[in-house]
C-alpha angles and dihedrals in degrees: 000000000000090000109059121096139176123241121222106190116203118179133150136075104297121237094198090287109103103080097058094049097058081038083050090050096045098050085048098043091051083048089060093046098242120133106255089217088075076085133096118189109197138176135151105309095053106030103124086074087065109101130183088216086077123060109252138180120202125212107203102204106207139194141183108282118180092181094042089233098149134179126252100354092148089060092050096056090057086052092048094042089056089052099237113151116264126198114196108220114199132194110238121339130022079218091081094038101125093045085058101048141053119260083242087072104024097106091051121097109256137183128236123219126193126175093260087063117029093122108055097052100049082064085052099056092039091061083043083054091054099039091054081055099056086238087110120050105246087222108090101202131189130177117197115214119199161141105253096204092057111023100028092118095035083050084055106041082053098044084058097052096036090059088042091059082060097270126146094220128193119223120176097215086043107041107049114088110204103261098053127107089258093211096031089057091043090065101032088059086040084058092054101036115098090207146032124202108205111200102206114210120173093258090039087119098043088077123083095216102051087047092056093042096056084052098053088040085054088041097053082044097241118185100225149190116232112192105183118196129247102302109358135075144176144251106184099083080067090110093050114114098220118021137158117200112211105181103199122217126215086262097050081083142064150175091063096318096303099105146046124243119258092248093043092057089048084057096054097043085048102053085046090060094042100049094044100090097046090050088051100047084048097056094038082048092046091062096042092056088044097050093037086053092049100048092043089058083054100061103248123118112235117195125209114209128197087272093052090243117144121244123187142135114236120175085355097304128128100225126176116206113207116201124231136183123220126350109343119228138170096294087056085058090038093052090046090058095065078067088045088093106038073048100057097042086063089051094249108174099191130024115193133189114228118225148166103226089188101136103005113136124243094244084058092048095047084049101054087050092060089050094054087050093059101031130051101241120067134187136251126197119218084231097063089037093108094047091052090047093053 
């Protein structure tokens, strides 16, 4: 699979913007582990390099255009006729999106971008970048962890923004419908989320449950948040891979002590952004080192390519090991495909996804064997990994 790249398609007419989100991509990319020279940035004045043999992504850089004279809109056709994704990126206010981009695009979502928070979302497109790619899970997930007694209104002020930054959060009080095994689902969404917010309360270690729960967070290798109350913080997230520490001040709250303060909540939902991806690189890492050790042992001779996908023969049979975090489901299958034919062409007979199945409920795992019976491509769970290579 040398040849595969991935197109980042920037057109428009920059607002000194272009430059930190390819910086942005490239820190994040290099966080991930993948060569950053699977990438091809193209515009205008390269754009007969662009194929649609190669998956792309287009940012379209708008600005306001009172003669709708914009840039590159030739080009953009091309982009939306092939079907790429494509993410309108406007200078200032949404307000003024359809005066900043062509008519081709109006209907799309965009982003705005002013100078107080720039920063922020170039993160922001950078992860979008990734996500389009398939190199960032689309399924932005949080878990809240918490005392009820003491952070109940702080877990639910987050939960809200959180979900209104675009992430899918588990609350216990709010995402649990009636019928479900309370501790068994609790796991099972702690197994799938990329981050956990500890809200840490002085009591937050007197319970059982939130004690367990920071275990299983360090065991699943969660990256976290840990926001410590006014004068008191915490060890025990010691063991996590990825963890930033935010210590609040008396000040940090308001209405009476119940809520956070406004800044305080952009900061969390920042560093969870900004922690994701690494969380994510370190736990796919983490089953790529323990599958490559135990085949080793066994005497096979496992290959990692560029894409940290497995590559090994085993009975005489060429097989590829895709690794995947959290619970697999039909996009994972789905996502592996786009490799089916790079795959095939190498004569590879079987193509796995590699998974850690710590946590995952029956019912799931039930589930994931019914979709190996009807795709060609099944799944393999690091715990059953020295059995299968026996």
């Amino acid at each position: 699979m040398k040849n595969y790249c991935y197109q980042l398609i920037i057109l428009g007419k920059d607002f000194d913007i272009r430059e930190a989100v390819i910086n942005s991509l490239k820190d994040k990319v290099e966080e991930i582990g993948i060569d950053f020279n699977h990438f091809r940035i193209i515009n205008d004045e390269n754009f007969d390099e662009y194929t649609d043999a190669s998956p792309s992504f287009c940012i379209y850089l708008g600005r306001n255009e009172e003669n709708k004279q914009f840039a590159d809109v030739e080009l953009l056709k091309k982009i939306v006729v092939d079907a790429s994704l494509v993410l309108p990126i406007v200078q200032g206010s949404l307000e003024d999106f359809n005066q900043c981009v062509p008519k081709i695009i109006s209907t799309y979502n965009g982003l705005a971008v002013s100078d107080q928070d720039k920063d922020v979302k170039v993160e922001k497109i950078a992860n979008n970048i990734l996500e389009a790619f398939s190199l960032l899970r689309k399924n932005r997930r949080v878990f809240i962890s918490y005392k009820r007694d003491e952070s109940t209104s702080v877990a639910i002020q987050l939960y809200e923004a959180l979900e209104r930054s675009g992430f899918d959060v588990f609350l216990d009080t709010h995402s649990i419908r009636p019928s479900e095994p309370f501790q068994d689902e609790l796991w099972h969404r702690m197994a799938d989320s990329d981050v956990v917010v500890l809200l840490n309360t002085s009591n937050f270690l007197e319970s059982m449950w939130t004690t367990k729960e920071l275990a299983m967070a360090n065991k699943l290798l969660l990256g976290m948040i840990v926001v410590s109350w006014p004068d008191h913080s915490i060890k025990d997230h010691r063991d996590a891979e990825i963890s930033f520490p935010i210590q609040l001040k008396a000040n940090d709250f308001n209405y009476e002590g119940k809520q956070l303060d406004d800044n305080v909540v952009d900061t969390i939902i920042e560093n969870v952004e900004s922690i994701r991806a690494r969380t994510l690189a370190a736990r796919r890492d983490n089953l790529i080192s323990n599958f490559m050790k135990m085949a080793k042992f066994r005497g096979y001779a496992p290959q990692l390519d560029s894409y940290k996908i497995i590559s090994m023969t085993k009975n005489n049979e060429e097989i590829v090991l895709v690794p995947a975090v959290g619970i697999p489901n039909s996009l994972n299958y789905e996502s592996s495909s786009v490799f089916i034919e790079e795959i095939r062409k190498k004569k590879y007979e079987h193509v796995y996804i590699l998974f850690d199945e710590t946590c995952i409920r029956d019912y799931w795992l039930n589930h994931l064997k019914w979709l190996d019976s009807s795709l060609s491509v099944e799944t393999l769970s690091i715990l059953k990994v020295q059995k299968w290579l026996n």
